[in-house]
C-alpha positions in Angstrom: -55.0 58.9 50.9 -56.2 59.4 54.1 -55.2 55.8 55.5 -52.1 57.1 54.0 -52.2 59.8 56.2 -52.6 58.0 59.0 -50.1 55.2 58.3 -47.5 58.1 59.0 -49.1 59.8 62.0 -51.1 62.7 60.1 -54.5 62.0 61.8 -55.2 62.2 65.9 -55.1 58.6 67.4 -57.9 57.9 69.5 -57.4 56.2 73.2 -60.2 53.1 73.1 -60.4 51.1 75.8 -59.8 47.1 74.9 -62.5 45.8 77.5 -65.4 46.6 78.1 -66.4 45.4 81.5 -66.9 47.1 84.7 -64.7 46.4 87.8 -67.0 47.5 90.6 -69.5 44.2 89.4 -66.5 42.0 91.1 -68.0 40.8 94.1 -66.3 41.4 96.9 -67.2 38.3 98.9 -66.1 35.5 96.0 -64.1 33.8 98.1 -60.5 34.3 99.7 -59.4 30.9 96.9 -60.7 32.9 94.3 -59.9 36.4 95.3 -56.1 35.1 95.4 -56.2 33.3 92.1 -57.6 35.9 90.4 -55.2 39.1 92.2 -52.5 36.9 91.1 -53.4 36.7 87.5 -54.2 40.3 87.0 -50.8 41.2 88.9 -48.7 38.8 86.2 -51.3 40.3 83.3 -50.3 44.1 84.7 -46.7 43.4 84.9 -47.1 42.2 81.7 -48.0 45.1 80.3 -45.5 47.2 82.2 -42.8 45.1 80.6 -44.1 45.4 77.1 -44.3 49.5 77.9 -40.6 49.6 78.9 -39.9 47.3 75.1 -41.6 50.4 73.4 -39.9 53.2 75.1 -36.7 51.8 74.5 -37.5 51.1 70.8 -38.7 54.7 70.4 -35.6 55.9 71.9 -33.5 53.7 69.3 -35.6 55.1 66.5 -35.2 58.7 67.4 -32.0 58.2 67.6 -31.6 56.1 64.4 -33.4 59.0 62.4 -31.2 62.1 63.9 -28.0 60.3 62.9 -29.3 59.4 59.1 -30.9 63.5 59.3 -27.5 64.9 60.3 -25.6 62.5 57.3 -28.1 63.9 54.6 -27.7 67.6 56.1 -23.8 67.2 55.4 -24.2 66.2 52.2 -26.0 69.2 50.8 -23.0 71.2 50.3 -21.5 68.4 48.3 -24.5 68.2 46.4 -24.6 71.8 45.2 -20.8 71.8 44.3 -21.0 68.7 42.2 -24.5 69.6 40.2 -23.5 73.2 40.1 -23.8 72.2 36.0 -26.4 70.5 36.2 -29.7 70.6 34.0 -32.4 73.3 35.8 -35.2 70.1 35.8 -32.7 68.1 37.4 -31.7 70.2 40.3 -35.7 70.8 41.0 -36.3 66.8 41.0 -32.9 66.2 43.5 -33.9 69.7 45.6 -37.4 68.0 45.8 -36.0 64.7 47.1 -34.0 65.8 48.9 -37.0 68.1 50.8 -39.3 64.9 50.7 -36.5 62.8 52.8 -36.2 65.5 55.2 -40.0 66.1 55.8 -40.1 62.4 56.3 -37.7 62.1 59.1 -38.6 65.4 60.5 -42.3 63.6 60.8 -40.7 60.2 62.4 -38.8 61.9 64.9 -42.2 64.1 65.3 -44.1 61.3 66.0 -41.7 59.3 68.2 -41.1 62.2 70.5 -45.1 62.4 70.9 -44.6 59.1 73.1 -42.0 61.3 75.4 -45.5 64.1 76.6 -46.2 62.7 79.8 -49.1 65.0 80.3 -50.6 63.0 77.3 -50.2 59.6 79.3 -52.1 58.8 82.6 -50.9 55.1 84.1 -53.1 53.7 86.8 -52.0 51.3 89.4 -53.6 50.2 92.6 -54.7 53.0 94.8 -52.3 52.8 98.8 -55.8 54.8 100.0 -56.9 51.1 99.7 -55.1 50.5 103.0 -57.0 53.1 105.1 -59.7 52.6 103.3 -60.3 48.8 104.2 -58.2 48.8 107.6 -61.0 47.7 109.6 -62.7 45.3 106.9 -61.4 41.6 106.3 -58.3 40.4 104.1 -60.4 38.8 102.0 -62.0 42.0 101.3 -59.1 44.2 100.7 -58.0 41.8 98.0 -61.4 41.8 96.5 -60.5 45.8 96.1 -57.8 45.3 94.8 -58.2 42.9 92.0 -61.2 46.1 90.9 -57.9 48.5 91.0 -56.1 45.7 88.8 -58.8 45.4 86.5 -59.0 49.4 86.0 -55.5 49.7 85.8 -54.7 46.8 83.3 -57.8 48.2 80.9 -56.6 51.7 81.2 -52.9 51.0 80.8 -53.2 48.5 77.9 -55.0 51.5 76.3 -52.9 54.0 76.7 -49.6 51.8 75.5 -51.8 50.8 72.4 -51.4 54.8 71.5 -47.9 54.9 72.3 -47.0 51.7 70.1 -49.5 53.6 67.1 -47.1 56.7 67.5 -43.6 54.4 67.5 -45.3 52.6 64.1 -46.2 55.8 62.7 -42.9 57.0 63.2 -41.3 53.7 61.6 -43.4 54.4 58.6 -42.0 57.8 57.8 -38.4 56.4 58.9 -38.6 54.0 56.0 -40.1 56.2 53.4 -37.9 58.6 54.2 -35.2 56.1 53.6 -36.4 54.8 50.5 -36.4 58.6 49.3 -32.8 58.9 50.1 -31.9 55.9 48.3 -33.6 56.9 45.4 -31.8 60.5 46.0 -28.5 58.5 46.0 -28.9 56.5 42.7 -30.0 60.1 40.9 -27.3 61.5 41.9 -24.7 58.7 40.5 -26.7 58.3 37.5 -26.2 62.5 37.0 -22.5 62.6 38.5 -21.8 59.5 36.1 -23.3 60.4 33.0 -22.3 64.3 33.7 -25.4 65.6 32.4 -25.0 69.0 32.5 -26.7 72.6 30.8 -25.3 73.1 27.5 -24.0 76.4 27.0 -23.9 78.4 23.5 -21.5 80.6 22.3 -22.8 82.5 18.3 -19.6 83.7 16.7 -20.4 86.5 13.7 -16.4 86.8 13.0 -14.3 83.5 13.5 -11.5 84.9 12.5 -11.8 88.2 14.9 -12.6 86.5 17.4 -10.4 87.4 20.4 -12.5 89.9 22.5 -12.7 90.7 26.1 -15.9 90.0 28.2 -15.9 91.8 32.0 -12.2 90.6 32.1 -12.5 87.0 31.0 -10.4 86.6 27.9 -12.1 84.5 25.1 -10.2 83.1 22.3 -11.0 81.0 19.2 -8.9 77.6 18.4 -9.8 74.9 16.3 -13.3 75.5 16.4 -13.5 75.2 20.0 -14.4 78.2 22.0 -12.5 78.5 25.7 -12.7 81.0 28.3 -9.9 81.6 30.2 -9.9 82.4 34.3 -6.9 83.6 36.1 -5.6 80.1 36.7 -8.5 77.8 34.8 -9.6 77.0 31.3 -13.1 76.3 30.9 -14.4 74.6 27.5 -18.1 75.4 26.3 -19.9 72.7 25.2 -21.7 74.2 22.2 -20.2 76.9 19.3 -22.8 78.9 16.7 -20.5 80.0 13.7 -22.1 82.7 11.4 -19.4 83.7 8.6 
């Protein structure tokens, strides 16, 4: 259960770091070859990782906005749902009401956890620090490069971190997207099975008198024919399903 919970974003993700080294052991004085060779790896590595944020973010926004337009669909069709099961059996309408709650707790959670990924506040990016400049003005090139392959590695352990939490939060949020689609689906074919079959609360009418049986009930005329009681509206006839006759 709890893994469960987690698969759909019910437990706090925790921010690890994927590396475990520490940048200030780069030695400063490796050697200009080196220095470059290894600057230019970490830059490609960082940009990397800059391009696989801007893939999530964009796939977040498509989910959120995949989830309102399925949440606003199943909002409309409540009203149709309570006109055509108006008839229906009491244990039906509590297992369609409960569906239908279950689908929309379940996108309400996936757009809940995609939005998570929109808190800035919750996300700190590092890149390499322009202090660097003034900071190393007056030392050698080969220096400030050394400097700034210890920003890259900082940056690239930090930032691969924090985009591990933000893809967590966008799979999380796919999770409850699809469960709550499988709940609709199974809403839908529950629905045909009851609007097809018609399965509907019987109701009973006990008759002491057949043959006196025209009365009047709070203005609704009832009349006897052929064994078949109907009530008659203003401008409808409705039949009852069931007649008691007591002679």
């Amino acid at each position: 259960m709890r893994n469960f919970f987690k698969a759909i974003g019910l437990a706090k993700v925790e921010s690890v770091n994927p590396y475990t080294y520490n940048s200030s052991a780069y030695n400063l004085t490796t050697g200009a070859t080196k220095i470059k060779a290894h600057k230019d790896f970490l830059k490609s590595a960082l940009e990397e990782e800059n391009n696989r944020l801007i893939a999530i973010e964009g796939k977040t926004n498509q989910l959120v906005s995949q989830t309102s337009v399925v949440f606003s669909l199943l909002s409309l069709t409540i009203p149709i749902l309570i006109d055509k099961l108006a008839d229906a059996n009491i244990i039906i309408k509590i297992i369609l009401l409960s569906l239908v709650l279950a689908a929309f707790a379940f996108y309400i959670l996936a757009i809940f956890n995609a939005l998570k990924n929109f808190n800035v506040k919750n996300f700190n990016y590092f890149v390499a620090g322009p202090g660097n400049v003034l900071d190393f003005m007056n030392n050698t090139e080969e220096e400030f490069e050394a400097e700034l392959v210890r920003d890259y590695l900082d940056s690239i352990n930090n930032n691969i971190a924090v985009n591990n939490i933000k893809a967590t939060n966008l799979l999380h949020s796919n999770n409850a997207f699809k469960i709550g689609n499988i709940i609709t689906m199974i809403l839908v074919v529950a629905i045909s099975f009851v609007v097809l079959f018609n399965i509907k609360d019987s109701k009973s009418i006990e008759i002491q008198h057949p043959e006196k049986v025209i009365i009047n009930d709070n203005g609704k005329n009832t009349i006897f024919v052929h064994d078949t009681i109907f009530v008659k509206h203003i401008d409808t006839i409705v039949k009852v399903d069931t007649i008691f006759i007591k002679k």
